[in-house]
mmCIF file of the N, C-alpha and C atoms, coordinates in Angstrom:
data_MODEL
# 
_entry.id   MODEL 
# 
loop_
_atom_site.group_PDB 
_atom_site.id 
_atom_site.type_symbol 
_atom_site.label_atom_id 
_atom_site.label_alt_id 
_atom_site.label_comp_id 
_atom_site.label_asym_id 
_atom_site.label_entity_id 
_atom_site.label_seq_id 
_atom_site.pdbx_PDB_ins_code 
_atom_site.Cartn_x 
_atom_site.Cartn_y 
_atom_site.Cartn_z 
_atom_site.occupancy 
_atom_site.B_iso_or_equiv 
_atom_site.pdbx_formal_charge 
_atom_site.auth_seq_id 
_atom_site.auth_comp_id 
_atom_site.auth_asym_id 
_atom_site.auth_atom_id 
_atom_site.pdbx_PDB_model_num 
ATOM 1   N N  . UNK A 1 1  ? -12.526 13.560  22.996  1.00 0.00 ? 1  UNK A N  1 
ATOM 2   C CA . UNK A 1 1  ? -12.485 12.314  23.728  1.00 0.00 ? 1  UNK A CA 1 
ATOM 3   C C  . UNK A 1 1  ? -13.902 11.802  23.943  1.00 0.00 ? 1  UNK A C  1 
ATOM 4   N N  . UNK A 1 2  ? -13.792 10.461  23.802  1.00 0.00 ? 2  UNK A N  1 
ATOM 5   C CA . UNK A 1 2  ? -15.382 9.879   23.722  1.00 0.00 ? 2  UNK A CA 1 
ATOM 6   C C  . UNK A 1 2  ? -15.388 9.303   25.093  1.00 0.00 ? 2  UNK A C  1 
ATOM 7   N N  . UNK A 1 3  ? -16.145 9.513   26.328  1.00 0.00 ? 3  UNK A N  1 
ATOM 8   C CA . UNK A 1 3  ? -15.621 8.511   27.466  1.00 0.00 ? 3  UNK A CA 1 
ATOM 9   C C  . UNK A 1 3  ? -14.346 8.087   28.014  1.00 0.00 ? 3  UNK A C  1 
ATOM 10  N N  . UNK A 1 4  ? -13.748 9.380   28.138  1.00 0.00 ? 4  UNK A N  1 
ATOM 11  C CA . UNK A 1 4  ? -12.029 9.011   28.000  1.00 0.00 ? 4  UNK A CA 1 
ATOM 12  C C  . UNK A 1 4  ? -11.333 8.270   27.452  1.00 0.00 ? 4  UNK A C  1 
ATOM 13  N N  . UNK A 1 5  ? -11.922 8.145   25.969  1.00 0.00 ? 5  UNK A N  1 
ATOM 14  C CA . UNK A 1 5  ? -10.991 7.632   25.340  1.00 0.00 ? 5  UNK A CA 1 
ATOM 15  C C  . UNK A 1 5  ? -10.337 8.395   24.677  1.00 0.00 ? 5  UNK A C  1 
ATOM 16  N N  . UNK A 1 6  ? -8.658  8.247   24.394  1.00 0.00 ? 6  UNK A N  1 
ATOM 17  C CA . UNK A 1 6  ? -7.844  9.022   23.267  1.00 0.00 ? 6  UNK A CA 1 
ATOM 18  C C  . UNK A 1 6  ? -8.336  8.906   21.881  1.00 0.00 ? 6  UNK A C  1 
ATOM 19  N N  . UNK A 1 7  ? -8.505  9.611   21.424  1.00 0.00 ? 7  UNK A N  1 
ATOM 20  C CA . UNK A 1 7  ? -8.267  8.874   19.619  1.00 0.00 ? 7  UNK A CA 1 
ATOM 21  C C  . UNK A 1 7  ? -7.171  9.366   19.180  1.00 0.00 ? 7  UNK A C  1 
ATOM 22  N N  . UNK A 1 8  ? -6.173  8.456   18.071  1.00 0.00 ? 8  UNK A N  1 
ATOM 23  C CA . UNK A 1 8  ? -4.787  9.044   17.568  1.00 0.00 ? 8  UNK A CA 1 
ATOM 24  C C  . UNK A 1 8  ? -5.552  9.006   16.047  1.00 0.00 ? 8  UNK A C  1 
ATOM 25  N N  . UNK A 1 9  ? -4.636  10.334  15.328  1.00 0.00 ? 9  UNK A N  1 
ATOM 26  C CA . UNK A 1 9  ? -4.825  10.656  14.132  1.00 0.00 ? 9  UNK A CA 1 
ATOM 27  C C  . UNK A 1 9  ? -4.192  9.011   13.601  1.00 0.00 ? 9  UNK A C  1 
ATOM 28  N N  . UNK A 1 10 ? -4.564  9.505   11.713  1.00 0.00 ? 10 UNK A N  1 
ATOM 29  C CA . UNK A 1 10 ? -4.461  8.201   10.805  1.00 0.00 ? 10 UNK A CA 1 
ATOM 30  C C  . UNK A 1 10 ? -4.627  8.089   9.525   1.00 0.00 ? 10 UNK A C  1 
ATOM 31  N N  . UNK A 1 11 ? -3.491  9.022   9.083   1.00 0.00 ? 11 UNK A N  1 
ATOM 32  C CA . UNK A 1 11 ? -3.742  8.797   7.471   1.00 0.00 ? 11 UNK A CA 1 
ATOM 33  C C  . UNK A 1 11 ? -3.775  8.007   6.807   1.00 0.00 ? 11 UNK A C  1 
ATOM 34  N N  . UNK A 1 12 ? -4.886  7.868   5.666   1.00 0.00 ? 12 UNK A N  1 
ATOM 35  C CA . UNK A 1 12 ? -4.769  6.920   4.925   1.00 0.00 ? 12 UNK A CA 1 
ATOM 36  C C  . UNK A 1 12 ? -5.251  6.878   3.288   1.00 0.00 ? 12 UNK A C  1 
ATOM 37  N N  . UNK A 1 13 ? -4.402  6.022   2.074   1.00 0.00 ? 13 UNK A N  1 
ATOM 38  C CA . UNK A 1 13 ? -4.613  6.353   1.712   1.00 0.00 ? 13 UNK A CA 1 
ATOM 39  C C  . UNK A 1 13 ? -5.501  5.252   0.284   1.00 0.00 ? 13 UNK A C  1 
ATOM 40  N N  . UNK A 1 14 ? -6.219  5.739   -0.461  1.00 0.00 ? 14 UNK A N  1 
ATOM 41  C CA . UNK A 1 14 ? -6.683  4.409   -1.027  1.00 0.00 ? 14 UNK A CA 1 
ATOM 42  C C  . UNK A 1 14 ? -6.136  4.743   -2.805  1.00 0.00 ? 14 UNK A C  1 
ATOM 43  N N  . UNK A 1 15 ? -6.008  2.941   -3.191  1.00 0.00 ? 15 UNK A N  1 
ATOM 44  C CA . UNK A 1 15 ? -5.190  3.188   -4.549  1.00 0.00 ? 15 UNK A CA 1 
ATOM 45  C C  . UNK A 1 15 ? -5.956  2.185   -5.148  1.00 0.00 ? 15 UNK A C  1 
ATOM 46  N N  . UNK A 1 16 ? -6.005  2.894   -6.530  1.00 0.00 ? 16 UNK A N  1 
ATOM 47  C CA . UNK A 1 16 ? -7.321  1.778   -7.242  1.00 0.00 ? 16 UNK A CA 1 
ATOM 48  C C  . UNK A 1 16 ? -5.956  1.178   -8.323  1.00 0.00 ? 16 UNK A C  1 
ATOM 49  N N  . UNK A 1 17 ? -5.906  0.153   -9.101  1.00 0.00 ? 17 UNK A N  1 
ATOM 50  C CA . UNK A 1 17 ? -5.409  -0.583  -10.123 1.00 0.00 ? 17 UNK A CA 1 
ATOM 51  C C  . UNK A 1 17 ? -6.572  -1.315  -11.269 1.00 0.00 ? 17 UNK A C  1 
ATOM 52  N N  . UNK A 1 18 ? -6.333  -0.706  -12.594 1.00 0.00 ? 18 UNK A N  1 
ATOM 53  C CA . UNK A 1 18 ? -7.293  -1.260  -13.255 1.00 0.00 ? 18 UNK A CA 1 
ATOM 54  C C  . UNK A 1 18 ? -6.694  -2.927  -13.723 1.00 0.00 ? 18 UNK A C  1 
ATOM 55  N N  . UNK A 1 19 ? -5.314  -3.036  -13.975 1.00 0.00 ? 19 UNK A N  1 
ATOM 56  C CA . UNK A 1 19 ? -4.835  -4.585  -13.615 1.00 0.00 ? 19 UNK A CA 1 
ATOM 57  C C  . UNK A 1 19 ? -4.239  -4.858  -12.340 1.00 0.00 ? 19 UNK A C  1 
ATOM 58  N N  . UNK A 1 20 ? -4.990  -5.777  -11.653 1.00 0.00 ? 20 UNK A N  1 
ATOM 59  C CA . UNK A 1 20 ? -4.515  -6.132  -10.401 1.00 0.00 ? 20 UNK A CA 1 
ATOM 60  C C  . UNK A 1 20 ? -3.069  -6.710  -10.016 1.00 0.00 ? 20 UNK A C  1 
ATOM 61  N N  . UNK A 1 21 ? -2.557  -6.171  -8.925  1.00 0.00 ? 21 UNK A N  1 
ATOM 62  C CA . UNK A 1 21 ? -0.998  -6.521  -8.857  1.00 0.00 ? 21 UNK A CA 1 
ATOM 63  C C  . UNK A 1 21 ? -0.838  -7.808  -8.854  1.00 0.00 ? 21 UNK A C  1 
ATOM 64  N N  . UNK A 1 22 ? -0.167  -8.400  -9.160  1.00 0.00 ? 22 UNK A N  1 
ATOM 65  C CA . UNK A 1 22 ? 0.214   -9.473  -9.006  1.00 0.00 ? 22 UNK A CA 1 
ATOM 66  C C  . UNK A 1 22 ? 1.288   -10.211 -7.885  1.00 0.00 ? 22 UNK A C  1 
ATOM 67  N N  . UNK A 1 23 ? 0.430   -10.671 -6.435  1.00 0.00 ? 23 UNK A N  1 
ATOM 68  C CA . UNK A 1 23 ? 0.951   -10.891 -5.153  1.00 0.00 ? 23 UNK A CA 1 
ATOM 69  C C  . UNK A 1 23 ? 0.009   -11.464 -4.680  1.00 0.00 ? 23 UNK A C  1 
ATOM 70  N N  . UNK A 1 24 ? -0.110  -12.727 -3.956  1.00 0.00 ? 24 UNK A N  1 
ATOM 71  C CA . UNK A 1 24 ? -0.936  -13.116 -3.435  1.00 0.00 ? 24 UNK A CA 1 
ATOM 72  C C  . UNK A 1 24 ? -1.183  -12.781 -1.645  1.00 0.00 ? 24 UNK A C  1 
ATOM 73  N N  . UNK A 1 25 ? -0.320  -11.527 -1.552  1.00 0.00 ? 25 UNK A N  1 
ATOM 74  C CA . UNK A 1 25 ? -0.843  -11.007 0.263   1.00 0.00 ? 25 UNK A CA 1 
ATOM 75  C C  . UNK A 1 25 ? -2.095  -10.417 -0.406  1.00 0.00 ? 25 UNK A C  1 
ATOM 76  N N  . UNK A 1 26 ? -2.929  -10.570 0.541   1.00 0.00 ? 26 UNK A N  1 
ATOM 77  C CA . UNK A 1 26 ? -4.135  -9.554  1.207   1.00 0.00 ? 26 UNK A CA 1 
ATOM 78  C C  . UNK A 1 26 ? -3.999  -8.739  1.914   1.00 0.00 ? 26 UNK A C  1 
ATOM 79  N N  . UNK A 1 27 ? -3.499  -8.397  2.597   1.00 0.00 ? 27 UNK A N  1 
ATOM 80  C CA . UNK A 1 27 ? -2.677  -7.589  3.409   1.00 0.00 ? 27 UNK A CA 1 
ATOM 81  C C  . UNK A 1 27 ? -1.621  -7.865  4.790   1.00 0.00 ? 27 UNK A C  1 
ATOM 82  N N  . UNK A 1 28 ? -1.211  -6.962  5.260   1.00 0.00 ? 28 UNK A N  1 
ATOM 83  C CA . UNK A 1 28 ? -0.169  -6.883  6.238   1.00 0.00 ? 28 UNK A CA 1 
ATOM 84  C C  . UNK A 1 28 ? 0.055   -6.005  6.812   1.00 0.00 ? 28 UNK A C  1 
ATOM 85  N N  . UNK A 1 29 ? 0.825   -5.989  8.238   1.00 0.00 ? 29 UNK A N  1 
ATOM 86  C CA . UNK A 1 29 ? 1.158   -5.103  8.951   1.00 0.00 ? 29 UNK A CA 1 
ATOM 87  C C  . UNK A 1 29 ? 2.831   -5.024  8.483   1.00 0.00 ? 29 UNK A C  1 
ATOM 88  N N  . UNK A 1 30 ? 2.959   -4.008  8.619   1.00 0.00 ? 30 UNK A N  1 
ATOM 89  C CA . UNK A 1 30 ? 4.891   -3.465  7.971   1.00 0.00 ? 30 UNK A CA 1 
ATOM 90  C C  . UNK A 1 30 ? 5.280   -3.008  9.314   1.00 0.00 ? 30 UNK A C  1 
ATOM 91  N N  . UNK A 1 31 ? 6.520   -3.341  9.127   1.00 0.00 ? 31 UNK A N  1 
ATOM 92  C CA . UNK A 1 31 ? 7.064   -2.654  10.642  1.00 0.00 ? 31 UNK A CA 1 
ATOM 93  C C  . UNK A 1 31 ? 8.147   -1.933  10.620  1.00 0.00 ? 31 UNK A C  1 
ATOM 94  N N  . UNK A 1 32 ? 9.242   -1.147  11.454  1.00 0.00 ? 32 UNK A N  1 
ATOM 95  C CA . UNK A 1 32 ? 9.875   0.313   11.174  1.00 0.00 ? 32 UNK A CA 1 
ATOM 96  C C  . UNK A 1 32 ? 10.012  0.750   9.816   1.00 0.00 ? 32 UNK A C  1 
ATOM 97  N N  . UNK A 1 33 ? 8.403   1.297   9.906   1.00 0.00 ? 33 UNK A N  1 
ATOM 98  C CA . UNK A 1 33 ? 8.380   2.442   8.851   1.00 0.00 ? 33 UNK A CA 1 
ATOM 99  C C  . UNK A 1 33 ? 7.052   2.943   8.749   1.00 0.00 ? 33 UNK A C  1 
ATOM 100 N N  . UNK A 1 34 ? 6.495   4.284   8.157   1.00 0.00 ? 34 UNK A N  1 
ATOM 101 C CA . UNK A 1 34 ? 5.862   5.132   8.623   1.00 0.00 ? 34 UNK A CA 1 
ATOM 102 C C  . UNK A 1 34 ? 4.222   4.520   8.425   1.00 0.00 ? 34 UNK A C  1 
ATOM 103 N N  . UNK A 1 35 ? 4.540   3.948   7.687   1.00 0.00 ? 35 UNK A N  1 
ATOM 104 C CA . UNK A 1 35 ? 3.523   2.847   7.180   1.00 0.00 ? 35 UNK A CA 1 
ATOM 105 C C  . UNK A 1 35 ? 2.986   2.316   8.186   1.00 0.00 ? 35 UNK A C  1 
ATOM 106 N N  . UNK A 1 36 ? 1.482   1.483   8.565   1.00 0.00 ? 36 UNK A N  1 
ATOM 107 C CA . UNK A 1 36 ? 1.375   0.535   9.201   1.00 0.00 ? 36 UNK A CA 1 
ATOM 108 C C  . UNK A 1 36 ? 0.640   -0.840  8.838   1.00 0.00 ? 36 UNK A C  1 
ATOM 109 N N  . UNK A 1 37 ? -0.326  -0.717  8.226   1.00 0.00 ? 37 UNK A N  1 
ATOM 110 C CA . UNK A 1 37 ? -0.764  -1.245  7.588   1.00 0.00 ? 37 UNK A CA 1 
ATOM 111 C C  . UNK A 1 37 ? -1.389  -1.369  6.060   1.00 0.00 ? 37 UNK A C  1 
ATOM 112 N N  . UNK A 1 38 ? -1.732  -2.549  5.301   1.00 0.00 ? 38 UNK A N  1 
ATOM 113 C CA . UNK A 1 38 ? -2.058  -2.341  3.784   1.00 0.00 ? 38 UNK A CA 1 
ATOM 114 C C  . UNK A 1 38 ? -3.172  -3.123  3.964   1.00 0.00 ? 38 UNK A C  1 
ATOM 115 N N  . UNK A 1 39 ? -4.330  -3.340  2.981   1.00 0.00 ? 39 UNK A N  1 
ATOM 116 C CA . UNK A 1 39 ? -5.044  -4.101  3.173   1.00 0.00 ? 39 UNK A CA 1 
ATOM 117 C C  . UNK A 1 39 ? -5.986  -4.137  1.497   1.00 0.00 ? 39 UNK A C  1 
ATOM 118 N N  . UNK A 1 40 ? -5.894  -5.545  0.791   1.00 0.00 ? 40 UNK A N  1 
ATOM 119 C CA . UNK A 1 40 ? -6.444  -5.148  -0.384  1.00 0.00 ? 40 UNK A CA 1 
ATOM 120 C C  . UNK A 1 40 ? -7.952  -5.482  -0.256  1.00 0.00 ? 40 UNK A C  1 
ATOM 121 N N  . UNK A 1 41 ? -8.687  -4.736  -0.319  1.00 0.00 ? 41 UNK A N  1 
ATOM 122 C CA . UNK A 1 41 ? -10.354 -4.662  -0.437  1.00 0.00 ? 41 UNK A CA 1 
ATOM 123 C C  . UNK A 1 41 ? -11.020 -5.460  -1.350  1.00 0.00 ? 41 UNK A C  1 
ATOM 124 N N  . UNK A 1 42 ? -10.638 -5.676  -2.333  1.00 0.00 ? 42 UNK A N  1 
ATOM 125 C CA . UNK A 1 42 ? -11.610 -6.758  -3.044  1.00 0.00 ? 42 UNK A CA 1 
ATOM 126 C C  . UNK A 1 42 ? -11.411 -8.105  -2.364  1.00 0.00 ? 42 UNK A C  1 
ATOM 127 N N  . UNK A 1 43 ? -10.583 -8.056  -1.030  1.00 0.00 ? 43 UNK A N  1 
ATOM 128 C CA . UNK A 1 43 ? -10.242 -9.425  -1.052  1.00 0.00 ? 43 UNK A CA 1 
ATOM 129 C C  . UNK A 1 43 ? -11.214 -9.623  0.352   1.00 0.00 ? 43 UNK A C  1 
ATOM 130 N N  . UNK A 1 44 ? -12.179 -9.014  0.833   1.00 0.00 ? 44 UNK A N  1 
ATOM 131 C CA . UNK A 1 44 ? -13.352 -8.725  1.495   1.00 0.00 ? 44 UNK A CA 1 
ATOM 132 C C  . UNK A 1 44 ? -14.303 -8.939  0.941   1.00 0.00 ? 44 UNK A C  1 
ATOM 133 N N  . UNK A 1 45 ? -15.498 -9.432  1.828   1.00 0.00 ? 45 UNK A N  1 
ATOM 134 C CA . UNK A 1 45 ? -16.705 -9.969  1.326   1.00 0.00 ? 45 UNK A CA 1 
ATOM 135 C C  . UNK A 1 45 ? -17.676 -9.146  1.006   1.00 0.00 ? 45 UNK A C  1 
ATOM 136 N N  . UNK A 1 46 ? -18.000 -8.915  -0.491  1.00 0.00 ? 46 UNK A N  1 
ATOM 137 C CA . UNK A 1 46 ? -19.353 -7.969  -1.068  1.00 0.00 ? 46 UNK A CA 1 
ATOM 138 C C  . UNK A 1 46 ? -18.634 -7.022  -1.402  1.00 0.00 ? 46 UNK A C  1 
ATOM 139 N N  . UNK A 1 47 ? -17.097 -7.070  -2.062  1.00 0.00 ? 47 UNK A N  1 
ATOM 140 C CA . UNK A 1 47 ? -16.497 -6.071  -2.542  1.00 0.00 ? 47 UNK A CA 1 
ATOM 141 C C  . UNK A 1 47 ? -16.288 -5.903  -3.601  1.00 0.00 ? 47 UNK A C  1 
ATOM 142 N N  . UNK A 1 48 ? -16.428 -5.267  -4.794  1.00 0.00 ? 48 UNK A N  1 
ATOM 143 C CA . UNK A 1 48 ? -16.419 -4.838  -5.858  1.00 0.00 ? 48 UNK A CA 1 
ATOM 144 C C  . UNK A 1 48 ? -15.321 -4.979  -6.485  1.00 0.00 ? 48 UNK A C  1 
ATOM 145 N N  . UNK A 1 49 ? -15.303 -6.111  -7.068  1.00 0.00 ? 49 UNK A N  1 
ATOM 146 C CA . UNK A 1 49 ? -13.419 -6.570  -7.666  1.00 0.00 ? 49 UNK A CA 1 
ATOM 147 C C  . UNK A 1 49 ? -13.140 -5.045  -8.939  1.00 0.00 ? 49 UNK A C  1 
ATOM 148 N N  . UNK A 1 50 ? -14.226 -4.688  -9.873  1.00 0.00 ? 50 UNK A N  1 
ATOM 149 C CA . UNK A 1 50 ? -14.095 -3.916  -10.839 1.00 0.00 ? 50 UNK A CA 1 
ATOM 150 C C  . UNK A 1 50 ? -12.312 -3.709  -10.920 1.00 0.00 ? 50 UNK A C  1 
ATOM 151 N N  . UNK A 1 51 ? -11.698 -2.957  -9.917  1.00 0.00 ? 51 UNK A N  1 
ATOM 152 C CA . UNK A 1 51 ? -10.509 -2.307  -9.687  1.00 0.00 ? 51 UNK A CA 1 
ATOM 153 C C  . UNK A 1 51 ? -9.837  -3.267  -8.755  1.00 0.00 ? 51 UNK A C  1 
ATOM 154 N N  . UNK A 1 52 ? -8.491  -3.166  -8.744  1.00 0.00 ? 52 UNK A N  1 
ATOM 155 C CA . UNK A 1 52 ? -7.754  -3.774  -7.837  1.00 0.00 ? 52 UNK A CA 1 
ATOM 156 C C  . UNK A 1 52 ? -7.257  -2.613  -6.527  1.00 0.00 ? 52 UNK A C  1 
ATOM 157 N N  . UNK A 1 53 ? -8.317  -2.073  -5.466  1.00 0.00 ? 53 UNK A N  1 
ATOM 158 C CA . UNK A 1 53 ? -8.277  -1.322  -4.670  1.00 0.00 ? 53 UNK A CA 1 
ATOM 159 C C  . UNK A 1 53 ? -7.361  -1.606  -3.785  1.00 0.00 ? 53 UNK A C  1 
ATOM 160 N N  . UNK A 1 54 ? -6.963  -1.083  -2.742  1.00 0.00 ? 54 UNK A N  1 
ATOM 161 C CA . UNK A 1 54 ? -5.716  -1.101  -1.684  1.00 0.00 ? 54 UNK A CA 1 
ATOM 162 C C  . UNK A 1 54 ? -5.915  0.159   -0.568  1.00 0.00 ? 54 UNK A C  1 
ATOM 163 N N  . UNK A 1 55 ? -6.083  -0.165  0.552   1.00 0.00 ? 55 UNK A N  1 
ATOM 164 C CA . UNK A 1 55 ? -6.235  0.950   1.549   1.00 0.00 ? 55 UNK A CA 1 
ATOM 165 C C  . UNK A 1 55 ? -4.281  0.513   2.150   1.00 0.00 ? 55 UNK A C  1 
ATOM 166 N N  . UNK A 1 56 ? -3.875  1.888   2.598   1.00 0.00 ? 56 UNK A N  1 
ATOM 167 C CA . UNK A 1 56 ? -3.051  1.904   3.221   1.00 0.00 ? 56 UNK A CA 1 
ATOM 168 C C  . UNK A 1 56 ? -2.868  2.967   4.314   1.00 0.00 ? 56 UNK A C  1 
ATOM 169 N N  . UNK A 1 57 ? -2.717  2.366   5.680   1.00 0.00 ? 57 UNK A N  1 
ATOM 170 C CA . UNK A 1 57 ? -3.149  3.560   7.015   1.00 0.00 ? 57 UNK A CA 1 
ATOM 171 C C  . UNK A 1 57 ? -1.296  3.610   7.021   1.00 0.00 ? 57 UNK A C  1 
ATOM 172 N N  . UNK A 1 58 ? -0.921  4.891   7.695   1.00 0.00 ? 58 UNK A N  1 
ATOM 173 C CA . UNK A 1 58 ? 0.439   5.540   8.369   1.00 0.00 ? 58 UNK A CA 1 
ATOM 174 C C  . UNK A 1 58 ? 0.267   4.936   9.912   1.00 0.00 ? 58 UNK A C  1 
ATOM 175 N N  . UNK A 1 59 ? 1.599   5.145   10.280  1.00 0.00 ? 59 UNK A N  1 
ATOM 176 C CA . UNK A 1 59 ? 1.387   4.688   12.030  1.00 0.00 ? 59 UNK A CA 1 
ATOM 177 C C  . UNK A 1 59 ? 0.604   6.055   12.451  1.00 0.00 ? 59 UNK A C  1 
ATOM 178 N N  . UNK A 1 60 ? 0.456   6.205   13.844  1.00 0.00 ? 60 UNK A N  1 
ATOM 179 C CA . UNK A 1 60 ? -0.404  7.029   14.496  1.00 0.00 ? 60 UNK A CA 1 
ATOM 180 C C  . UNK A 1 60 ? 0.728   8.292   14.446  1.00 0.00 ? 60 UNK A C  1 
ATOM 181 N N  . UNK A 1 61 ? 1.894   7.672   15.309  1.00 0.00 ? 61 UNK A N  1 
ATOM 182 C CA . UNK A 1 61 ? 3.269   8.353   15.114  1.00 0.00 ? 61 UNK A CA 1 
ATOM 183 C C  . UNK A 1 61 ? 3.289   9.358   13.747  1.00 0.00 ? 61 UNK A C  1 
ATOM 184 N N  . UNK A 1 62 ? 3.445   9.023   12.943  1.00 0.00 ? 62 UNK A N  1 
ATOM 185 C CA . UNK A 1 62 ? 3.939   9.235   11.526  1.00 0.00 ? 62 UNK A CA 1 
ATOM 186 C C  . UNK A 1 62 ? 2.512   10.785  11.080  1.00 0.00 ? 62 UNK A C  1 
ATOM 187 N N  . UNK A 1 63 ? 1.316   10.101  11.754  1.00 0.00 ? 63 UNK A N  1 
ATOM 188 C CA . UNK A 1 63 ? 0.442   10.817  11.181  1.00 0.00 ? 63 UNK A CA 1 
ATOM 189 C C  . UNK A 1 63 ? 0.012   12.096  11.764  1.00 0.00 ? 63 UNK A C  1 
ATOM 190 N N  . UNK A 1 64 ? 0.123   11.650  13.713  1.00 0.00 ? 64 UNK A N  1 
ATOM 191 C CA . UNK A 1 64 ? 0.287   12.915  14.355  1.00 0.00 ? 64 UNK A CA 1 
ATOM 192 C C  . UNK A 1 64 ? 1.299   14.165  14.083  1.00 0.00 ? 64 UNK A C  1 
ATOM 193 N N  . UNK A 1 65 ? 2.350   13.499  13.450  1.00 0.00 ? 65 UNK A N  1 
ATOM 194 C CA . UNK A 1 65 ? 3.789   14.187  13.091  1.00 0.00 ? 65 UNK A CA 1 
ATOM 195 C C  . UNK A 1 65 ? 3.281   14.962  11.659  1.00 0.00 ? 65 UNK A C  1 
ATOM 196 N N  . UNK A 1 66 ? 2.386   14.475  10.825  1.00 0.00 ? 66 UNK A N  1 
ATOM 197 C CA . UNK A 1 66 ? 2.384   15.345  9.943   1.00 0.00 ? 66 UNK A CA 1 
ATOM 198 C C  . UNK A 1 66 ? 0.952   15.510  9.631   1.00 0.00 ? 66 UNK A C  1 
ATOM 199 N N  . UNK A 1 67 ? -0.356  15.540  10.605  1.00 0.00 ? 67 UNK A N  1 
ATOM 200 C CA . UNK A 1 67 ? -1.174  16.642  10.904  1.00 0.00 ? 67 UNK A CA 1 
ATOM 201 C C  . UNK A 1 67 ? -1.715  17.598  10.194  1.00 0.00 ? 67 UNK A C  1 
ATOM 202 N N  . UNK A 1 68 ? -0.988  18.447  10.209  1.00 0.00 ? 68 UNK A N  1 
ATOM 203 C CA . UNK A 1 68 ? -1.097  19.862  9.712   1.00 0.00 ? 68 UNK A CA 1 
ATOM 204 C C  . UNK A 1 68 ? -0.290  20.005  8.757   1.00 0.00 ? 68 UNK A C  1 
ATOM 205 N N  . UNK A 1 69 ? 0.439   19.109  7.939   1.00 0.00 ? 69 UNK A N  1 
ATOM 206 C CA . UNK A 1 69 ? 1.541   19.296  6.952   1.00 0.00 ? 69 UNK A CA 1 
ATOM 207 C C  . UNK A 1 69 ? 0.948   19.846  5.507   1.00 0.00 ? 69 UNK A C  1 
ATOM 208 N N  . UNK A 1 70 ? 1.823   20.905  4.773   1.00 0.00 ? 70 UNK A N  1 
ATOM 209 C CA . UNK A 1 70 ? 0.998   20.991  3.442   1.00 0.00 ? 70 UNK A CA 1 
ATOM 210 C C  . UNK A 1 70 ? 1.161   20.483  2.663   1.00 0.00 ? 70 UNK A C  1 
ATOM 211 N N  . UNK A 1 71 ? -0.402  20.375  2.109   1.00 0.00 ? 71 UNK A N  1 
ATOM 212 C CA . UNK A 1 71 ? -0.232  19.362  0.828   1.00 0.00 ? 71 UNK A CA 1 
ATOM 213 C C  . UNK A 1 71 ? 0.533   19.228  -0.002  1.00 0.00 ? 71 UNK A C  1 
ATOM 214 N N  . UNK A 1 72 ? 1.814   20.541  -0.253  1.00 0.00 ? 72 UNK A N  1 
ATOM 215 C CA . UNK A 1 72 ? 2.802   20.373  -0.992  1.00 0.00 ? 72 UNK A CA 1 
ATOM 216 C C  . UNK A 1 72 ? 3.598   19.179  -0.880  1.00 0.00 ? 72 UNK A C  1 
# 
């Protein structure tokens, strides 16, 4: 804890595409499901289009729940 603050865990995961998907979101928040957010990175300023990158975070829920899970 930093100054009493909580921090919640937050997996996440990043996906490169050498042809970019074809969708014009940038990203979004998703809702009931483990997912929480997507967000495509080249679509940020001083970002390296090369790849069609994609970060995607889990809810806090989802991620505290699997923690310690094995990589299997």
């Amino acid at each position: 804890m930093v100054a009493g603050v909580k921090m919640d865990p937050t997996w996440a995961v990043a996906l490169a595409f050498e042809t970019p998907l074809q969708t014009p979101m940038q990203g979004c928040f998703v809702q009931d499901s483990p997912l929480d957010w997507l967000a495509r990175n080249r679509s940020k300023p001083e970002r390296d289009d090369t790849l069609d990158t994609w970060i995607l975070h889990a809810t806090s829920q989802w991620s505290r729940q699997n923690l310690d899970a094995s990589r299997e």
